[in-house]
C-alpha positions as CSV (number, residue, x, y, z in Angstrom):
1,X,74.5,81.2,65.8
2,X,76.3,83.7,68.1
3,X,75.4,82.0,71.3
4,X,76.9,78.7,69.9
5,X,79.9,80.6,68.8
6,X,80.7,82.1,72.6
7,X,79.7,78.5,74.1
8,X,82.7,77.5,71.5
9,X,84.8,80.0,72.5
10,X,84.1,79.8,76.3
11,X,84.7,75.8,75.9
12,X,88.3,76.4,74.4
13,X,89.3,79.2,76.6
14,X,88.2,77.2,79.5
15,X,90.1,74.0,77.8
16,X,93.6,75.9,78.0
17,X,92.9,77.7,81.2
18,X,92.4,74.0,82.4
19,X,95.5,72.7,80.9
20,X,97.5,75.9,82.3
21,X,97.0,75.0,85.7
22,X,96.8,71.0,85.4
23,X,100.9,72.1,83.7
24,X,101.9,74.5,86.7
25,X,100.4,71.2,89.4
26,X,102.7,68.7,87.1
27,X,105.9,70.9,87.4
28,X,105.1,71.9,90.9
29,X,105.2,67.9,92.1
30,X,108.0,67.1,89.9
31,X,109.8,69.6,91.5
32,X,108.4,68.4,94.7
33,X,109.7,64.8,94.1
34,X,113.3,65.5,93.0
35,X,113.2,67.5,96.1
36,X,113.9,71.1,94.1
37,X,113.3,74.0,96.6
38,X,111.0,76.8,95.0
39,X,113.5,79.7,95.5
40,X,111.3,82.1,94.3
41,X,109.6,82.5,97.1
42,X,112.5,83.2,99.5
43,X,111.9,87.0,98.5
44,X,108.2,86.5,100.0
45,X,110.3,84.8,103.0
46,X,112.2,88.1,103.5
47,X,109.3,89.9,103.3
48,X,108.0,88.4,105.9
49,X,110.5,88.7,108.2
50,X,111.7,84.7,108.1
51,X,114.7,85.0,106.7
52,X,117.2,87.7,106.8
53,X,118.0,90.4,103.2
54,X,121.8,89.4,103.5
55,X,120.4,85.3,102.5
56,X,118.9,86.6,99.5
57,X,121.6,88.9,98.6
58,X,119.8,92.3,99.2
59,X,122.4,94.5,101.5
60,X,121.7,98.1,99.7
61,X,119.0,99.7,102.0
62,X,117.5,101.2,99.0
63,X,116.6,98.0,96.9
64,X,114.8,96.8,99.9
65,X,112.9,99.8,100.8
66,X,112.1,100.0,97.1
67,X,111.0,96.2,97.1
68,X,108.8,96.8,100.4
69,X,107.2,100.2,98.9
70,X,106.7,97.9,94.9
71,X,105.2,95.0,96.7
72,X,103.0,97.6,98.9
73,X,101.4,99.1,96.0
74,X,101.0,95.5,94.0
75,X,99.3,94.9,97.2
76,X,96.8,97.5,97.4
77,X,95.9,97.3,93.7
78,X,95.1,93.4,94.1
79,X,92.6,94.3,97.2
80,X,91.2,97.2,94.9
81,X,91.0,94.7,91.9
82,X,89.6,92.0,94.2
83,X,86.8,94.1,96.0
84,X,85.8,96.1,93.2
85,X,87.1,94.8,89.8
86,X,85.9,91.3,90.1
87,X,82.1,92.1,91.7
88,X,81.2,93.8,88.8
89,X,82.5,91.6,85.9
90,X,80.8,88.7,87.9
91,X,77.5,91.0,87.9
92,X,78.0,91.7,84.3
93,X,78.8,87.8,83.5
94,X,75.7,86.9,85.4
95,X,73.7,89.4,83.3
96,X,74.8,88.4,80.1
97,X,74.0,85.2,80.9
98,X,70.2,85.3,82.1
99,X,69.7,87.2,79.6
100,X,70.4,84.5,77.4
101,X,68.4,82.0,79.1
102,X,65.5,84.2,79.2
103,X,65.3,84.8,75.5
């Protein structure tokens, strides 16, 4: 009764985590075909060193060096989250999951 109850769950989570990202591909081509330019990611751009602060509208030396140190530390905690964080839930996953199979 339980295992059939997390398959059910699993199913429906995977259903809308399905539907999230098929919704995200539909707007990104519509936006794509009426030729809409994603301006989110000029600040990515900047970052990079593509495009200059003043064609975003950052001239205060302060809001950029406070961006650049923000987007340093989002940086470090995704590595951190992606070379320890997701290992072990994938171990534990794996776990849970023979040990089903094996009962």
């Amino acid at each position: 009764m339980r295992v059939s109850a997390m398959k059910m769950g699993f199913n429906q989570s995977l259903i809308l985590l399905t539907l999230l990202c098929m919704s995200a591909i539909i707007i990104w081509f519509n936006n794509y075909k009426n030729n809409i330019k994603p301006t989110f990611l000029k600040v990515f751009q900047m970052m990079s060193g593509f495009i200059t602060t003043v064609s975003i509208g950052l001239t205060i030396r302060q809001d950029i060096m406070s961006l650049l140190n923000r987007t340093r530390i989002l940086f470090k905690i995704i590595r951190y989250n992606n070379d320890f964080i997701v290992p072990i839930f994938i171990i534990i996953f794996n776990m849970c999951l023979y040990s089903y199979i094996v009962i």
